[in-house]
C-alpha positions, 0 to 999 in steps of 0.5 A: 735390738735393731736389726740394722748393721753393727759397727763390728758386723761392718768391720769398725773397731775402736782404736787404742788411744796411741793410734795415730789422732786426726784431731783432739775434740774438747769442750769449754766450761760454760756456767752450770752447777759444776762451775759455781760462780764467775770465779771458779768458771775462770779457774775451770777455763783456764785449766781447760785451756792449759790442757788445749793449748798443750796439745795443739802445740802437737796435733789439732785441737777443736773445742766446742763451746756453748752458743754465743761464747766464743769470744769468751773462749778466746781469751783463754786458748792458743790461736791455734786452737779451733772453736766451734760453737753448739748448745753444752751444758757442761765440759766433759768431752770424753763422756758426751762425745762420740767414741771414734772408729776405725776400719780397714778401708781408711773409714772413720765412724763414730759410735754414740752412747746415750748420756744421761748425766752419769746415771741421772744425777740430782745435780747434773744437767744433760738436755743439751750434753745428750746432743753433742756426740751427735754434734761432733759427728756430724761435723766430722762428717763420719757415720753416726753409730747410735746405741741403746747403751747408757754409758761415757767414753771415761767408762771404757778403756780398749786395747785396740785388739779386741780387749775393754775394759769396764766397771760394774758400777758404771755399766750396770749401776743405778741410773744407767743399765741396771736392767740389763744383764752383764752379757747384754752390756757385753754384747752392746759394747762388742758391737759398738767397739768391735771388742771380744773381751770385756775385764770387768773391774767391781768398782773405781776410786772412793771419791768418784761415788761422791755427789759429785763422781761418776760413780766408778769411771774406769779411766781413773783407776786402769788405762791399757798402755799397750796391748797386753799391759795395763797401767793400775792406780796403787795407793800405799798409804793404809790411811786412804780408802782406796788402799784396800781398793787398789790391792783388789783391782791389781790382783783382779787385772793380774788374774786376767786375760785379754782377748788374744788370752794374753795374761795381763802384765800389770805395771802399778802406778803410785798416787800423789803422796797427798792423801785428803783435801782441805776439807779432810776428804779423800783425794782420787788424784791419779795419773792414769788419768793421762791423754795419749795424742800425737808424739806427746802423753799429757800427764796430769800434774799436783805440784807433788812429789810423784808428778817425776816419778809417774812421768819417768814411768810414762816416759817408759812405757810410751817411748817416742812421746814427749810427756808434759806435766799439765796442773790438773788440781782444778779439773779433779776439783771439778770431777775429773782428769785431763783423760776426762776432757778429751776425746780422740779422732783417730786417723784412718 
């Protein structure tokens, strides 16, 4: 361990994503493995810009985008969307960029979680994704935060007040920190996040351990909505996998407490009605997989007849904030949600 100071030992903590946003940070789809071919890399872009351009419209948005593609860039974003250019290799700003904090003096700090690839998938491409966090940083000009701990910003969920939440397919899985203790994992995130009490979740949603998944991202599955009260993925239909694994989740998060030794309340939110893919594959379509910015919830949409009902649902547990429906079919297609594309910058 490093004997210089925690961010925690300094007073930094992570804030809940409702804090107040300095900015949004994304980062624009570039060829890789994930976007195969001319055509999906279109269909990716434009989804990801669907999501930018909504949330310029309430605070400001930077996208990094890979070196020599700002013009490309362009074409898909709003004005008022700034760009700044540096090496990526794939577009998942929530996993590869830094997780913001927060100090009672009006500071701001970033810690940086080594990333590898989701655990160092076959498929994944990381040489240049390992970098950003420090990028990202650096032109914040906030104090950098390196960890030891293998993890992405869609593995942790806080409430701000001293409570995260976390997967033991993520944190301690397979490619990532299989060799530390769950008490070692627990204590590198309280230093980094200025947390007390970690909710370990068993696993995420079926699909996420596909080729493809991140093998159980906490973002997908539960998200705090305020402290004390947390938002779970419920699917109703016996005919999907994860029914069972929803009913798991629910009743653990029921039996749990937070760091203040609040129990948790426990609001269900029901999937998309939409149970498999054209290719007969389970769908992980959820809608915990929400943005929480400036006035404004960024609600993933599946042309479905629950997009209303979880939005009235959001539109109730964040009072205040506009809720906009953005299509997110083709960022599930690609492995994720509109959670999974951003990352916040809190204001001091």
């Amino acid at each position: 361990m490093s004997s210089s100071p925690t961010p925690a030992a300094l007073g930094f903590r992570m804030p809940a994503e409702w804090h107040p946003h300095e900015r949004t940070w994304m980062a624009f789809p570039t060829a890789n493995p994930t976007f195969d071919g001319a055509e999906q890399l279109d269909a990716a872009r434009r989804a990801w810009a669907g999501v930018a351009n909504t949330l310029v419209r309430y605070e400001p948005v930077t996208v990094v985008v890979n070196t020599g593609e700002s013009e490309d860039a362009r074409r898909y974003l709003a004005a008022g969307v700034e760009t700044v250019e540096r090496p990526l290799n794939d577009a998942w700003m929530r996993d590869i960029g830094p997780s913001f904090l927060v100090d009672d003096q009006g500071e701001v700090a970033a810690a940086d979680w080594v990333f590898n690839g989701w655990g160092a998938q076959s498929w994944a491409r990381w040489d240049k994704d390992q970098d950003i966090a420090e990028h990202v940083t650096e032109l914040t000009g906030v104090r950098r935060f390196a960890s030891r701990l293998i993890n992405e910003g869609g593995g942790i969920h806080v409430d701000g007040e001293g409570t995260v939440l976390v997967t033991d397919t993520v944190q301690l899985g397979e490619g990532r920190n299989a060799d530390w203790t769950r008490e070692q994992v627990e204590a590198e995130l309280h230093a980094h996040l200025g947390t007390s009490k970690a909710v370990w979740l068993p696993r995420g949603l079926t699909r996420d351990y596909d080729e493809f998944g991140t093998r159980g991202h906490i973002d997908i599955v539960a998200s705090f909505v305020r402290p004390g009260t947390v938002l779970v993925h419920s699917q109703s239909d016996p005919a999907h996998p994860d029914h069972a694994v929803c009913q798991e989740l629910a009743e653990i998060l029921r039996g749990a407490t937070d760091a203040r030794g609040r129990t948790l309340e426990v609001i269900e939110l029901p999937a998309p009605t939409v149970l498999f893919d054209e290719d007969g594959e389970p769908v992980d379509y959820s809608y915990i997989n929400h943005y929480v910015a400036n006035g404004v919830v960024v609600l993933c949409a599946f042309d479905d007849p629950r997009d209303e009902q979880a939005k009235a649902v959001l539109e109730r547990v964040y009072p205040g904030r506009v809720v906009e429906l953005v299509d997110a079919r083709e960022i599930f297609a690609n492995g994720g949600g509109v959670h999974c594309i951003t990352q916040q910058q809190p204001r001091p």
